[in-house]
KETIRO-217054 format. One record per residue: x, y, z of N, C-alpha, C in turn. Coordinates in steps of 0.2 Angstrom, whole numbers, plus 5000, padded with zeros to 4 digits. Example, Ala and Ser with C-alpha at 12.3 -4.5 7.8 and 13.67 -1.06 7.14 Angstrom:
506649725039506249785039506649845039 506449895035506849955036506450005039 
% end
This chain:
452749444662453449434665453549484670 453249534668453249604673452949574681 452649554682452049524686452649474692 452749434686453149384691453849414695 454049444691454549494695454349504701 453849554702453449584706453349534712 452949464711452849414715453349394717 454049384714454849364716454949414724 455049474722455249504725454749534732 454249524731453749524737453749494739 453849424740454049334744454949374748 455249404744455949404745455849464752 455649504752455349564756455049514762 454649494759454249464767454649414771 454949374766455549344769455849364774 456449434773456849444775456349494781 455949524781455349544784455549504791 455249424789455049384797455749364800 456249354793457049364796457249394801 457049464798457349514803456849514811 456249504810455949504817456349434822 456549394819456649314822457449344825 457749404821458549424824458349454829 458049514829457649544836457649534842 457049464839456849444846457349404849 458049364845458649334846459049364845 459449424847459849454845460449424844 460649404847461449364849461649294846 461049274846461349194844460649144841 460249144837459749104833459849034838 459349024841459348944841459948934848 460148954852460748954854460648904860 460148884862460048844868460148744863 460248724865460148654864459748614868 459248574865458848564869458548464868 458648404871458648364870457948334876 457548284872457148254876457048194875 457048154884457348084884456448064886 456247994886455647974885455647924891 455047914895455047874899454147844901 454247804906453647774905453047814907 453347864911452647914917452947984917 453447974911453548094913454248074906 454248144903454548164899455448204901 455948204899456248244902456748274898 456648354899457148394898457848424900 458348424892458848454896459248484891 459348544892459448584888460348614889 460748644884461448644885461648724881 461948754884462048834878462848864881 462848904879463648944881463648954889 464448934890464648964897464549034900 464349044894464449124896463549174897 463149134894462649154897462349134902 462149194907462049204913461449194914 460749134916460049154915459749194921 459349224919459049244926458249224925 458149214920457249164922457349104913 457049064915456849024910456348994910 456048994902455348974903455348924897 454848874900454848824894453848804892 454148794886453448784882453248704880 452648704878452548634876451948644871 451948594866451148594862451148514862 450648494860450148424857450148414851 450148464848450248454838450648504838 450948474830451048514827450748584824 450148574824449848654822449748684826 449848684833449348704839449948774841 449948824846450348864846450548824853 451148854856451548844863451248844868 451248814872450948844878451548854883 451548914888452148904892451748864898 452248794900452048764905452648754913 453048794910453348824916453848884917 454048924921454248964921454748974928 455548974926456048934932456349024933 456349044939456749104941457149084946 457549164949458049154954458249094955 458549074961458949034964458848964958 458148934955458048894955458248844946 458348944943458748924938459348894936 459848874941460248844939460348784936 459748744938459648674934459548664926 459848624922459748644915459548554914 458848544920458548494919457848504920 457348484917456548494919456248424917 455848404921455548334924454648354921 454548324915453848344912453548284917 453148284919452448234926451948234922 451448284918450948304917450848274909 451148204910450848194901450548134900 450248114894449748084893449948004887 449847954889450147904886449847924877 450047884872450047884865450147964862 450048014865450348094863451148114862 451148144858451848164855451748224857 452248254861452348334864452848344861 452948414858453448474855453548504861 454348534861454448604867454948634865 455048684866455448744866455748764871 456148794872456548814881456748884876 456448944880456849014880457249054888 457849074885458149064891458149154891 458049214897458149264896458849264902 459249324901459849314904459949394908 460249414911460249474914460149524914 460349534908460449604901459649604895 459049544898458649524895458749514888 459249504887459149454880459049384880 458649354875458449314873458449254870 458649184871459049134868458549084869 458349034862457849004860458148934859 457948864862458048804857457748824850 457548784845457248784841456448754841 456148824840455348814840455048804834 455348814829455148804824455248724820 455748694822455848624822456148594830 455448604833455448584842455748504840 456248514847456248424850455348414853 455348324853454748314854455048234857 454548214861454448154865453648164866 453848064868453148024870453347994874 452647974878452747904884453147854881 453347794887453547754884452947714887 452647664882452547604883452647554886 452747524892452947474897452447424898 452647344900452447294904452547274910 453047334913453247304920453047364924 452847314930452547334936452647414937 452147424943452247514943452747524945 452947584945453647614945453647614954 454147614956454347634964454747704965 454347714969454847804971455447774976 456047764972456547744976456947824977 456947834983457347904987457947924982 458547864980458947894977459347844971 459847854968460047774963460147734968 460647744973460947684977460147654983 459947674981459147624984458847584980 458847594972458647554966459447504966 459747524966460447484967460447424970 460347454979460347404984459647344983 459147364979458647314977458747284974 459247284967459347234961459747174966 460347224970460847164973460247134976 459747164981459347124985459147074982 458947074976458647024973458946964971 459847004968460246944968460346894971 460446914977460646874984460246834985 459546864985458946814988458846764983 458946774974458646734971459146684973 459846664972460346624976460246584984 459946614987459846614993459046614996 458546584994457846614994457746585003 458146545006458046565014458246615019 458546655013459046705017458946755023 459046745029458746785036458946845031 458346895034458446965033458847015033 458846985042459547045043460247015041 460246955041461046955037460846975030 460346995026460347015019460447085019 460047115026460047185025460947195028 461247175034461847175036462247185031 462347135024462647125019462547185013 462047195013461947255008462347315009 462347325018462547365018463447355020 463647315020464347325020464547325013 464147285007464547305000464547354998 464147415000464247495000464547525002 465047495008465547535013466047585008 466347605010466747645006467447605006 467547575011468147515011467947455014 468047405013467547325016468447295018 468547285022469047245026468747205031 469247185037469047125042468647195048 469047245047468647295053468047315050 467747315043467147315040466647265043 466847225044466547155047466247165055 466847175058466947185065466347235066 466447295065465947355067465147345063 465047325057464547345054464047255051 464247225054463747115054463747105061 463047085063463247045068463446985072 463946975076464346925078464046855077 463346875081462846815083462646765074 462746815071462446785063462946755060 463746755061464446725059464246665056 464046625060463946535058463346535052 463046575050462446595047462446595041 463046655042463346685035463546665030 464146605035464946565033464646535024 464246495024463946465021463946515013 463346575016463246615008464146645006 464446665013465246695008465446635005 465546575006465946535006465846504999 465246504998464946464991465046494985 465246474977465346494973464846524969 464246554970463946564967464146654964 464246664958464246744959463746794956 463646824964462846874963462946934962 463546934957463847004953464046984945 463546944943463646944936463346964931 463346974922463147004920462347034921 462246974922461346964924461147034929 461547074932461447114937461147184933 461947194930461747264922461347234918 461047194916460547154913459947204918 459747174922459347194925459147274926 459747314926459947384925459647414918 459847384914459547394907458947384907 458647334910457847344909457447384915 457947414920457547484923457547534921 458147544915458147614914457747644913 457447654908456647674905456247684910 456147634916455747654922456247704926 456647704929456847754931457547794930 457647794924458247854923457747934924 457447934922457047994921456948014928 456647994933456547984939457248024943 457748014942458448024945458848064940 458448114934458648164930459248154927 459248084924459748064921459748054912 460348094911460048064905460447984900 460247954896460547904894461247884895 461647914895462447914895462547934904 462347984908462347954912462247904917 461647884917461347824917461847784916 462047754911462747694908463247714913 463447794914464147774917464047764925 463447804928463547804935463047724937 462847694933462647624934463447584935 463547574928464347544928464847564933 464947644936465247644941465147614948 464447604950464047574955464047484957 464247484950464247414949464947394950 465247414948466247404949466347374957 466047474959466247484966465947414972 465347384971465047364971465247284971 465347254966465647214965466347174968 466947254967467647224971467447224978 466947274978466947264988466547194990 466147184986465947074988466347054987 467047054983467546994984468047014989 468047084992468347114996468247075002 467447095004466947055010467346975010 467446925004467446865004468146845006 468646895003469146895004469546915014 469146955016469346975021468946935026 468346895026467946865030468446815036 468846775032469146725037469546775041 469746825042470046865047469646885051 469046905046468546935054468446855056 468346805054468046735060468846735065 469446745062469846725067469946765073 469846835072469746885077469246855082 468746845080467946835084468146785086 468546725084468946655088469246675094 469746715092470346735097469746775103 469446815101469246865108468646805113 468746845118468546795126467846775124 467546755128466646755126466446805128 466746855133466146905134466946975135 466747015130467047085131466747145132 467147205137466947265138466947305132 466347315131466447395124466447465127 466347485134466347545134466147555143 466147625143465747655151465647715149 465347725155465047795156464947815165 465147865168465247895173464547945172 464247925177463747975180464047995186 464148065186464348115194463948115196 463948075203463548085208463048045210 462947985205462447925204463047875204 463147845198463347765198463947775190 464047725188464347695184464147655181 464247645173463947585169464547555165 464347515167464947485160464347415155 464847445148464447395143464747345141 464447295142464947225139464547195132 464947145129464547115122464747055125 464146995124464246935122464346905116 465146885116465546865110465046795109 465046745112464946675110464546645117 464046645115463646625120463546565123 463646525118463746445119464346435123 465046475123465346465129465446465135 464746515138464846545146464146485149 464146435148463746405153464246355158 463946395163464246355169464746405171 464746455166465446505168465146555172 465646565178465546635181466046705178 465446745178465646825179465646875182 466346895183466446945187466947025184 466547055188466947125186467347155194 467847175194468247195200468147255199 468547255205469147335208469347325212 469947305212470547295218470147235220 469947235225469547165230469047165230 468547255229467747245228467447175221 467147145221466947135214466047125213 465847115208465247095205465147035202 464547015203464546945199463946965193 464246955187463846975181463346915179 462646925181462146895177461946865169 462246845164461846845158461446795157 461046765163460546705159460146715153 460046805155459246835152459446845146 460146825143460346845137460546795134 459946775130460146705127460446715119 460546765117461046765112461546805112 461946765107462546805107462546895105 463046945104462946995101462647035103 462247045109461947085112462147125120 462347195117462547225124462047225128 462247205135461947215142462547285145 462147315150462347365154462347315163 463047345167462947335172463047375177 462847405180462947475186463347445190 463847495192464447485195464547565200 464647535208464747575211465147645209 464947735210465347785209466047795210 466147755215466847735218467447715214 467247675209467747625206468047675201 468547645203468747705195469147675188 468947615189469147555183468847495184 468747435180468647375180468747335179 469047285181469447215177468847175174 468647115171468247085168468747005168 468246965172468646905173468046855172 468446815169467746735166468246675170 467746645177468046595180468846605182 468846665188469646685188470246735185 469846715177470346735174470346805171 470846865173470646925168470746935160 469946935157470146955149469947025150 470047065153469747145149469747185152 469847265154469947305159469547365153 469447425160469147485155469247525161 469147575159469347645167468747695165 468447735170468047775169468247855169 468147885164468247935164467447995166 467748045171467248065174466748135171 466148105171465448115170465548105162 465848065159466048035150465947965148 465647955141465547915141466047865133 466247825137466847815131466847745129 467047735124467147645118467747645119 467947595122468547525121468647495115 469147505110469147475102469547415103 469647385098469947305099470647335100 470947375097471647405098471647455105 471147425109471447475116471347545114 471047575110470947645110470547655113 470447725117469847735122469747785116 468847775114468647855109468047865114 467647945110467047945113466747915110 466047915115465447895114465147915107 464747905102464647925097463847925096 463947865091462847865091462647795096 463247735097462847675100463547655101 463447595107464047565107463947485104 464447495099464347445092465247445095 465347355092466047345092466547385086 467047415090467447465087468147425086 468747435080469147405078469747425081 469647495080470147545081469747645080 470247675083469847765082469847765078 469547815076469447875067470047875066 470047855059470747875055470847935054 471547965057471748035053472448035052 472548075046473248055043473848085050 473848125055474048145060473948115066 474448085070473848045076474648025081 474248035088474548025093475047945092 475547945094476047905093476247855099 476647905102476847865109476547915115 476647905121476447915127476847915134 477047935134477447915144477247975147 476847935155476547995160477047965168 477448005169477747985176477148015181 476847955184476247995189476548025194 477248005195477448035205477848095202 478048125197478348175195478048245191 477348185187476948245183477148255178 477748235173478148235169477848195163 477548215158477248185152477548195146 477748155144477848155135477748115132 477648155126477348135118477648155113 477448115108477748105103477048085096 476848135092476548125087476648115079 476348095074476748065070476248075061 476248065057476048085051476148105046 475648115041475848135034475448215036 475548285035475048335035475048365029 474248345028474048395022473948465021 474148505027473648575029472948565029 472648525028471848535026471448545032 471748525037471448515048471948535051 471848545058472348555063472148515067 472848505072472848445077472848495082 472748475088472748475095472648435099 473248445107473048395112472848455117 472248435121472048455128472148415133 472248465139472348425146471748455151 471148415153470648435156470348495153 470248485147469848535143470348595139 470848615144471348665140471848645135 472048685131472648705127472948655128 473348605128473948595129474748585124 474448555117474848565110474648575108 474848635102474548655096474848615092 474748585085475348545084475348585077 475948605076476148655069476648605064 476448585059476748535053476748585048 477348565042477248575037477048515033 476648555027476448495024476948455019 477048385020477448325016477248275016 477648235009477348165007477448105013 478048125017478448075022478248105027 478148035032477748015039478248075043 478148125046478348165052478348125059 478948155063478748135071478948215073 478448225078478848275085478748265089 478748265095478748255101479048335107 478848305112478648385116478948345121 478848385129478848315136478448405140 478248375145477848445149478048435159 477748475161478048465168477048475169 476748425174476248455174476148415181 475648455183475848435193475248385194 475648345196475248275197474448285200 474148255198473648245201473348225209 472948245213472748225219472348155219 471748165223471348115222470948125213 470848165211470748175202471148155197 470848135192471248115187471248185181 471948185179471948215170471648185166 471348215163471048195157471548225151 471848195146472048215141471748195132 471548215129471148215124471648245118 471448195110471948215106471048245101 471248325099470848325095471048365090 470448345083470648385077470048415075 470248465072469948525069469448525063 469248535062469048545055468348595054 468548645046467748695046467848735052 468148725057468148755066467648725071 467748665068467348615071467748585075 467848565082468348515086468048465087 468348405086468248355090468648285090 468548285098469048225100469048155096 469648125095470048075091469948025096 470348025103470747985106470648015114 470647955117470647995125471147945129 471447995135471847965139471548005147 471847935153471647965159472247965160 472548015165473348045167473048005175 473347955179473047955185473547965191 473347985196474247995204474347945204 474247875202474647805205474647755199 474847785194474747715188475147785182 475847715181476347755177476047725167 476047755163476047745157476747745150 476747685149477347695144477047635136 476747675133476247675128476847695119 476847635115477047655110476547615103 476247655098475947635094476547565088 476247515089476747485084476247425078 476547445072476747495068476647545069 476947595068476847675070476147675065 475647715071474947735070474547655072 474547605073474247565075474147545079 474247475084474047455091474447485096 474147485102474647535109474847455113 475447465113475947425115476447455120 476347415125476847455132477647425130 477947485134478747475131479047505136 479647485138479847515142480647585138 480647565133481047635130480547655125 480847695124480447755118480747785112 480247805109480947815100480747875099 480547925102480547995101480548035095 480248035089480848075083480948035078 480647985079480847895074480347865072 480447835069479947755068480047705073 479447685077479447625082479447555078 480047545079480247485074480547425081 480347345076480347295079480947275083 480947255089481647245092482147195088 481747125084482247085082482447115073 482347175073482447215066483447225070 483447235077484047275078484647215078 484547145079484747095079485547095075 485947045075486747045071486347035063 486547065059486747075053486946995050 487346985054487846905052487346835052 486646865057486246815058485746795053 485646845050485146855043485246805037 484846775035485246735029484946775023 485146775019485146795012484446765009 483946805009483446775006483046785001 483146835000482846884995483346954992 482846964987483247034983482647084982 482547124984481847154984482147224981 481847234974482047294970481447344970 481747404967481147474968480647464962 480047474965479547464959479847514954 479447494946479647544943478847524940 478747604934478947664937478947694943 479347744946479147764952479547844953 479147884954478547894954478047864952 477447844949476947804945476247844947 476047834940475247854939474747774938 474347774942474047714942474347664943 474847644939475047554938475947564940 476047504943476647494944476947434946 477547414946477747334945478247334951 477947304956478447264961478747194960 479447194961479747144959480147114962 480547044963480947044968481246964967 481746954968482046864967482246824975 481946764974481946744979482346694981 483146694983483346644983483346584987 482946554990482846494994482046504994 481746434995480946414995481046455002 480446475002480246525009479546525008 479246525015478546535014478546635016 478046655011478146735011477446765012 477446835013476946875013477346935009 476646965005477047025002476247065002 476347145005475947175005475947255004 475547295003475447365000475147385007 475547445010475447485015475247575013 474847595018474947665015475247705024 475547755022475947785025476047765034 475347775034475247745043475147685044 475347625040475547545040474747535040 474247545036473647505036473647475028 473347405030473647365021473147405018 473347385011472847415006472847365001 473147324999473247274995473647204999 473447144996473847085000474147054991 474647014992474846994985474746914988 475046914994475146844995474946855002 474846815006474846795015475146725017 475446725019476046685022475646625018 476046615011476146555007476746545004 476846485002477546455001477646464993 478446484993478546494985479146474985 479446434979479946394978480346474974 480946454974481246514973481446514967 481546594966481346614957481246664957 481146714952481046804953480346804947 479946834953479146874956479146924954 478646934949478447004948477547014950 477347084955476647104955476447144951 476047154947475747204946475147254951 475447314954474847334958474547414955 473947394955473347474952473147494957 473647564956473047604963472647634961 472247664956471647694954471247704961 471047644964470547674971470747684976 471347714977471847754980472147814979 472047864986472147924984472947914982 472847994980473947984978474348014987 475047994986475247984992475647934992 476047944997476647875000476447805001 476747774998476647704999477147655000 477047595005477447565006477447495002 477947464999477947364998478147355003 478247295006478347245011478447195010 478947145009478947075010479147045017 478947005018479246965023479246885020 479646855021480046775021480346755026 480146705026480346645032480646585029 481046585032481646495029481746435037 481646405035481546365042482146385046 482146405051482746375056482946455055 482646475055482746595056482246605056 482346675059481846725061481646755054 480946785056480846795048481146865047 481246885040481446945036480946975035 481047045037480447065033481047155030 480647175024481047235021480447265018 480647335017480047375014480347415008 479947445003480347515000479747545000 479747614998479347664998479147684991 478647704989478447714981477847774983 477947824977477447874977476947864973 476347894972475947884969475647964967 475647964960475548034957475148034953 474448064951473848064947473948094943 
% end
C-alpha cells in the first residue's frame, strides 16, 4: 500500500515537473497562437491568428511526416517579412499527412506556440483536373471562367471583341462613355448580335465553375475558404450588373456613333519648328467612298487621303503646315470638326469639346477626368485681355485646384468643404496677347503631384463665351453668364401661367437615407416621362424610366445606393403632354452610410 503511494506521487512530481517546463518555455499564454491548415492540390497552407497585442519579431514554423517523428523547422520568417500570418507550404508530397506548429517570438523574446502536442495537420488534395495555371492574380482566373462563358455561347467569337468585352465588364463603371473610350468602333456591327441576345453568361453555372477551382487555386492566392466564398461572390456581383450595365447602355453608345460624322478629329500636336500633326478617326468607312477630305485654315486647305485605310476605327496622322494655328475638318464642303494647336503640346479633343492632354494614346475620349471641382464657365475679351471664370463643385479637402496662365499661378482656388455644389468666380485684367497665344490650364493637386484636367487657348483675335451646361458637363456658347449660380435652361425661365399641371413630385423618404430609399410622385395626365438619379455634377447614375409613356396614377421607385459613394444626390423627372414644352423638376436627397 505503502509502494503505491509512493508510485502516485512520483507520476504527480513528474507531471507537474514537465508542466512547469512547458510554462517556462511559454510564459504568457500556453498555445496562444491559433493555427489552421487549408489542403490543396500542390502546396499546403497556413494561417495562423493570436493577440493584437503581440508584437512578432521572428517566426518560425515546423513540420513532421508522422506522428512519432520530432519537428523540423522548415522555415524561419524575420524583420520586415513577418507581418504575414500566412505561409504557402510548395515542398509536399502527395498521399503524406503533415503535422505543424508555428512559434511566434515577439520583441521582449517571449515565446507563443500553436499547439505542438496536438499539431494541426493536412494532405494534398487528390485531383482529376488539368494542371494548375499560374494565374498572376484572382481577377485573371476570373476573367477566364467569364472567357469561357462567353465563348461556350458564342464558339465564333472574334477575339478581340471577346478580349474588348472582358475588359469593359471590369470597368469600374460601364456606361455609354465605357463603350466609346474602351470597344472598337469598327467591331459595333459585330457585337450587336452577342449584346442583344438572350443568352445569360452570368448564371449559376459560372459560381458552379468557381467551386470547382477552388481547391485548385485558393491556396494559390492565400485564401483561405470563407475568403475564397466572399471575394469570389463579390467578383461575381460586380461582374455581373456591369454586363447588364454594358447591355443596357449599348443602344446609346450605337446612337452616338450614328450621329458623329464618318471621319472625326481626336487630337494634335505642335512640333516647334517642324510641322503640326493632327489625328483623325475613321467613324464609318463605308460612308467616305466618293467623298472628299479636307482640312483648312482660312483659305489654305489639304486634301486628306484615306484609301490606305480600309477600315474603320483606325487613327491616321496628317502633317499640317507650322503656320496654322487651327483646323477645320470638312467632308464634301461641309464643316464637321475643328481643333486648335497648342504650342510644342500635344492635346485630345473629347466628344464634349474638352481639350485634355495627351496621355498614353489617342483613343476616342467622352469627356475630361472627372473631378468633383471643375472649371464651369469662361469668357475671354481678346481686344481687352479681360478674362473671367467661374468654377463650381462639391470640395472634399482631399486635393487642390488650380488654374495657370502660361505655366504660372493664376487661381488658387480656396473652398470649404460641403455637401452642396459651390460656384466662385474671379474676372482678371491680363494683357492681350500679340502674335502668341495664352495658354490657360486648369489643374489639380494631389500627394503634391500636379496635373492638368482641362486646357484652354487665350487668342488676340477670337473672343470666348463658354458655359458648362448642365453645370459640369458640355461647353456650350452663351452669350450671358450666370456667375455665382447654376447654369440653368432658358425655357426653365418661361411664364408660370404657361406650365400645365403635371405632376406632383414628393421628397424621397427617408431622407437623409442609408442605402435604400423611396422616390415618389403622382402623375396627373398620361405623359410620356423620364425619371432619373444624378449625382451632384449632373452625371446619371441610375435611369428608372427613359422617355416612356405612363398613363397617370401615383409611382413609386425604389432606389439602392450601396455602389455609390455617400453625398448629394439629385431625382429628376421630366414629363411631356402633347401640345407643351416639357417639365422637368428635381429634389435633392442625401446619402449617409
Amino acid at each position: 500500500m505503502i509502494k503505491k503511494v509512493k508510485y502516485i506521487l512520483f507520476f504527480i512530481g513528474l507531471s507537474c515537473n514537465l508542466w512547469s517546463e512547458t510554462i517556462i518555455d511559454n510564459p504568457k499564454d500556453l498555445y496562444a497562437v491559433e493555427l489552421s491548415i487549408y489542403d490543396g492540390p500542390s502546396s499546403l497552407l497556413l494561417d495562423w491568428k493570436m493577440s493584437g497585442d503581440i508584437l512578432p519579431k521572428k517566426i518560425n514554423i515546423y513540420r513532421k511526416s508522422s506522428p512519432n517523428d520530432d519537428f523540423d523547422l522548415i522555415e524561419s520568417i524575420q524583420g520586415k517579412d513577418n507581418s504575414s500570418n500566412r505561409y504557402l507550404d510548395l515542398n509536399c508530397k502527395n498521399l503524406i499527412r503533415y503535422f505543424y506548429y508555428v512559434e511566434v517570438i515577439d520583441e521582449n523574446n517571449n515565446v507563443y506556440k500553436s499547439d505542438n502536442l496536438r499539431p494541426s495537420f493536412g494532405s494534398i488534395i487528390q485531383t482529376m483536373k488539368k494542371e494548375v495555371v499560374n494565374y498572376k492574380n484572382k481577377l485573371s482566373l476570373f476573367k477566364s471562367i467569364i472567357e469561357k462563358s462567353l465563348t461556350k455561347y458564342n464558339p465564333s467569337i472574334n477575339k478581340e471583341i471577346l478580349d474588348a468585352l472582358i475588359n469593359l465588364i471590369f470597368e469600374d463603371t460601364v456606361n455609354k462613355d465605357s463603350w466609346l473610350e474602351n470597344f472598337p468602333i469598327y467591331l459595333i456591327n459585330d457585337v450587336t448580335p452577342i449584346i442583344e441576345e438572350e443568352n445569360n453568361y452570368f448564371g449559376s453555372e459560372i459560381l458552379s465553375d468557381f467551386r470547382d477551382y477552388e481547391q485548385l487555386y485558393r491556396n494559390q492566392f492565400l485564401l483561405t475558404p470563407r475568403e475564397w466564398n466572399f471575394e469570389i461572390n463579390m467578383m461575381y456581383k460586380e461582374a455581373r450588373n456591369n454586363w447588364f450595365e454594358m447591355k443596357d447602355s449599348f443602344q446609346d453608345y450605337v446612337e452616338i456613333i450614328d450621329d458623329l460624322p464618318s471621319v472625326i478629329i481626336l487630337g494634335s500636336e505642335n512640333k516647334k519648328g517642324e510641322h503640326s500633326i493632327i489625328d483623325l478617326l475613321i467613324v464609318d468607312h463605308s460612308e467616305l467612298d466618293q467623298k472628299s477630305i479636307e482640312l483648312y485654315h482660312n483659305d489654305d486647305f489639304i486634301e486628306v487621303d484615306i484609301s490606305s485605310y480600309k477600315t474603320s476605327n483606325r487613327v491616321f496622322q496628317q502633317s499640317i503646315p507650322e503656320s496654322w494655328k487651327f483646323s477645320k475638318l470638312k467632308i464634301d464642303g461641309v464643316e464637321v470638326d475643328e481643333i486648335e494647336f497648342f504650342e510644342d503640346k500635344k492635346v485630345i479633343k473629347t466628344l464634349n469639346k474638352d481639350i485634355v492632354p495627351y496621355e498614353n494614346d489617342f483613343s476616342l475620349k467622352s469627356s475630361k477626368e472627372y473631378s468633383d471641382v471643375w472649371l464651369n464657365e469662361i469668357y475671354w475679351d481678346a481686344s481687352s485681355g479681360l478674362l473671367s471664370l467661374e468654377v463650381a463643385g462639391i470640395y472634399n479637402g482631399s486635393r487642390s485646384f488650380i488654374i495657370s496662365l502660361d505655366g504660372e499661378e493664376l487661381w488658387v482656388l480656396d473652398f470649404n468643404a460641403s455637401f452642396d455644389v459651390m460656384y466662385a468666380d474671379s474676372t482678371f485684367s491680363i494683357e492681350p496677347p500679340g502674335i502668341e497665344n495664352h495658354i490657360l490650364e486648369y489643374n489639380i493637386i494631389e500627394e503634391g503631384n500636379s496635373r492638368v484636367l482641362e486646357m484652354f487657348k487665350l487668342s488676340p483675335n477670337k473672343d470666348i463665351n463658354n458655359h458648362r451646361f448642365p453645370d459640369g458637363q458640355t461647353w456650350t456658347n452663351s452669350k450671358q453668364n450666370t456667375f455665382g449660380s447654376k447654369n440653368i435652361d432658358n425655357k426653365s425661365t418661361m411664364d408660370a401661367s404657361l406650365i400645365p399641371e403635371i405632376f406632383v413630385l414628393y421628397q424621397n423618404y427617408p431622407n437623409p437615407f442609408n442605402s435604400n430609399t423611396r422616390i415618389s410622385f403622382d402623375l396627373l395626365q398620361d405623359a410620356i416621362l423620364s425619371l432619373y438619379v444624378t449625382d451632384a455634377t449632373g452625371r446619371i447614375k441610375t435611369i428608372f424610366s427613359d422617355n416612356e409613356f405612363y398613363n397617370s396614377g401615383k409611382y413609386n421607385f425604389d432606389w439602392n445606393a450601396e455602389s455609390f459613394s455617400t453625398g448629394v444626390y439629385f431625382f429628376t423627372i421630366n414629363a411631356e403632354v402633347e401640345g407643351y414644352l416639357p417639365i422637368l423638376f428635381s429634389r435633392k436627397m442625401i446619402y449617409l452610410k
